[in-house]
N, C-alpha and C positions, 0 to 999 in steps of 0.2 A: 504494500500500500504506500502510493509516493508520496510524500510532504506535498499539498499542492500551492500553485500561487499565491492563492489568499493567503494562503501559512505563512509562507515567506517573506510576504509583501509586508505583513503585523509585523513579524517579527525586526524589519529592517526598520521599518516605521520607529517600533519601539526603540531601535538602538540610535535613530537619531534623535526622537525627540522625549526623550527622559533627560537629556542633557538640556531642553531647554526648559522643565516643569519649574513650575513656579508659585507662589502663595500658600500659606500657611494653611486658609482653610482652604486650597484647594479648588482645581480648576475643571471646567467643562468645557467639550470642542469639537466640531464637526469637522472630519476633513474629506474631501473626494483623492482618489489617487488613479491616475492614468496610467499602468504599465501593459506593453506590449499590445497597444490595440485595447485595450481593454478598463473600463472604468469602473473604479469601486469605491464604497461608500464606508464609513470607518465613525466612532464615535468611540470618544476617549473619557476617561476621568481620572482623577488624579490627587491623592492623597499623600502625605508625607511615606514616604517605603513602599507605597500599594500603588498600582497600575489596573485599571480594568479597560478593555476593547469592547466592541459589540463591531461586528463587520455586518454590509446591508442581508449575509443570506442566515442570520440573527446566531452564528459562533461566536459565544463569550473567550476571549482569553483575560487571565489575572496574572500578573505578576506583583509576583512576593519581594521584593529585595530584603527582608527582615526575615524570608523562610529561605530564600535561596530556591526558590522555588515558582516554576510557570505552571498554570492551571489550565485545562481548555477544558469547557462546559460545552456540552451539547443539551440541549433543552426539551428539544423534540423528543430526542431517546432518553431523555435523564439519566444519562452518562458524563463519566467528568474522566481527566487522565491528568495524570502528574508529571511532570519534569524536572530535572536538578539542573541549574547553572551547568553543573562540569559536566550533563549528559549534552546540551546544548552546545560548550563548548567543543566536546568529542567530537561530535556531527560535525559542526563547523570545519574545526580542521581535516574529516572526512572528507567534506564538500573541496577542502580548500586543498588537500591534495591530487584528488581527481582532477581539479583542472587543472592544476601544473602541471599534474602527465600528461595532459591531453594538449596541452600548448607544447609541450616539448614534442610529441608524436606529430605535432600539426608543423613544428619548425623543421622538424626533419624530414618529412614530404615535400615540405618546399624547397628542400634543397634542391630538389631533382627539377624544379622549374623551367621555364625558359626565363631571361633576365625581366621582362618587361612584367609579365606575370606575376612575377614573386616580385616583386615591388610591390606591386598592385595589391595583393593579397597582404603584405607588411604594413601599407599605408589602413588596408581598415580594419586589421587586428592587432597593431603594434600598439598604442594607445602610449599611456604612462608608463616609464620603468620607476621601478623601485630608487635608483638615485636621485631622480629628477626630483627637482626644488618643486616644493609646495610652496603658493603667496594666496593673499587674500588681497583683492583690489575694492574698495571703494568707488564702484559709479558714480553715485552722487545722486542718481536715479531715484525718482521717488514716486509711488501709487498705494493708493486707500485699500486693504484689503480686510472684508467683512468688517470694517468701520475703524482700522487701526492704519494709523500711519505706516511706511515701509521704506527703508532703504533699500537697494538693490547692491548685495555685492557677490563678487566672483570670485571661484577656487580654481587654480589652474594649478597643475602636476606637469612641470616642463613646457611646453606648449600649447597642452591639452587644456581645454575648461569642461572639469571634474562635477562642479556640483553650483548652481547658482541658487542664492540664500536670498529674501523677503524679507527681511527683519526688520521688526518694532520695537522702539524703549518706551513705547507706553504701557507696556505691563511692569508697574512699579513694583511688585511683589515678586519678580524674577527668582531673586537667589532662593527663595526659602527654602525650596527641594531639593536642587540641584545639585548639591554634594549625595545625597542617598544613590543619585544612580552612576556615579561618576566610576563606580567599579564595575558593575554588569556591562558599561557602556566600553568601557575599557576593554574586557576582556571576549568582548563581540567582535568588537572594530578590529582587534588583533586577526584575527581568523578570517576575515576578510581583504584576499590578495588585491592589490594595487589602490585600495580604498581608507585603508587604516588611515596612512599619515593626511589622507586628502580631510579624512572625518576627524583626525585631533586636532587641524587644523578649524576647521566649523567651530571645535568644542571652544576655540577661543572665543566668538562671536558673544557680543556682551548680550545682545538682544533677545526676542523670542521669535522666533524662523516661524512664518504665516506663511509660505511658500516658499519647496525645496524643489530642486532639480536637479536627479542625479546623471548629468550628460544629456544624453537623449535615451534612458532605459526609463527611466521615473517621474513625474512631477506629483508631487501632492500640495496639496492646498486646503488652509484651513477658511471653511465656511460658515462657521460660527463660534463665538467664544464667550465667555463665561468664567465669572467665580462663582464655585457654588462647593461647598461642603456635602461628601457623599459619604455615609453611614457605614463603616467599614464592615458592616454588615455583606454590601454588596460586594465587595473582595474575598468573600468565601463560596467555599462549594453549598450549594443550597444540600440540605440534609435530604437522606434517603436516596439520594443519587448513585448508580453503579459503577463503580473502579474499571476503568477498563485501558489497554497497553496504551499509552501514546504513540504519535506517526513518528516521534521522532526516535523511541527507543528501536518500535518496526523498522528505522530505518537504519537504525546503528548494528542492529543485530543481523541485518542485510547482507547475507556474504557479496565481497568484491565483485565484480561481472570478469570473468574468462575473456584473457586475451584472445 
């Protein structure tokens, strides 16, 4: 059973923006997210250590940073499954190996090229290398998004633009959270190739990110916001709910595919 898009999409969502949560009693947030053709709908909340998701086809995720622990609720079936950080981590570096081998198997087929070809093929899978300078530029750029001011700035990795940021400094209440997730956010962004340094760069960003761009694979965008105090109630498995494996253990326990 494969981890699907949605899965994914939360999950990346979550490791950018738990670095920008913010207010003591805690915030509420609509965002839409465009990846690959495809548009999705996401509703966040956000309490000091606790995270809750609702995606539009109504999958709860929770994450614990005080349990070390992701939650996914299914409602229909009243089933829940549990995850640890380091099972998370695992996977990751799983994911994060495959595609080195697969760039490496992909670089050594194109040796056999003709020259003009394997150029060609290099210009639209070379992207960033890992040495390449990270900067943050300042546009100067400014629009209203769901009723908050927004500066526009850019991340570029060598000559690449990585990820372009929306950000507000009218959420006064910025730091209050922000240190809770600064280790999950940390130990994600590691496991993800060519994007880490691009995302601890972001973490510098004083503001709060109302629209991210990752290249041309993502944009999300937040379409409504809110302080609103949420009953830490709702960051638990509702009782009487069935245990059952998560996608992500299915996936770790996944033998390798045969060369």
């Amino acid at each position: 059973m494969k981890i699907t898009l949605q899965r994914l999409i939360q999950l990346c969502a979550l490791v950018v923006l738990v670095v920008v949560v913010s207010s003591a009693q805690g915030l509420h947030w609509k965002t839409t997210t465009t990846a690959m053709g495809k548009e999705m709908n996401n509703e966040f909340f956000f309490m000091p250590k606790m995270v809750k998701t609702v995606s539009d086809d109504g999958e709860v995720m929770l994450l614990r940073v005080d349990k070390k622990m992701i939650y996914t609720v299914n409602a229909k079936e009243k089933q829940y499954s549990e995850t640890t950080f380091d099972e998370v981590d695992s996977l990751m570096s799983k994911m994060s190996n495959k595609a080195a081998a697969a760039s490496e198997k992909m670089k050594e087929r194109m040796k056999n090229l003709p020259e003009a070809q394997r150029k060609m093929m290099e210009q639209m899978i070379g992207g960033a290398g890992k040495g390449d300078t990270v900067a943050t530029k300042n546009t100067g750029e400014q629009k209203n998004i769901a009723g908050y001011n927004c500066t526009k700035y850019v991340i570029t990795q060598g000559e690449k633009e990585v990820m372009t940021v929306w950000e507000t400094l009218d959420i006064k209440e910025f730091a209050g959270m922000r240190k809770d997730f600064e280790e999950f956010s940390k130990r994600m962004t590691a496991r993800m190739p060519g994007m880490s340094a691009a995302i601890e760069e972001y973490m510098k960003l004083q503001g709060f990110a109302m629209e991210t761009q990752f290249g041309t694979m993502m944009t999300q965008s937040v379409t409504s916001m809110e302080k609103k105090t949420t009953p830490a109630s709702e960051y638990e498995v509702p009782s009487g709910y069935t245990k059952v494996k998560s996608k992500w253990q299915e996936q770790l326990e996944k033998p390798d595919e045969k060369k």
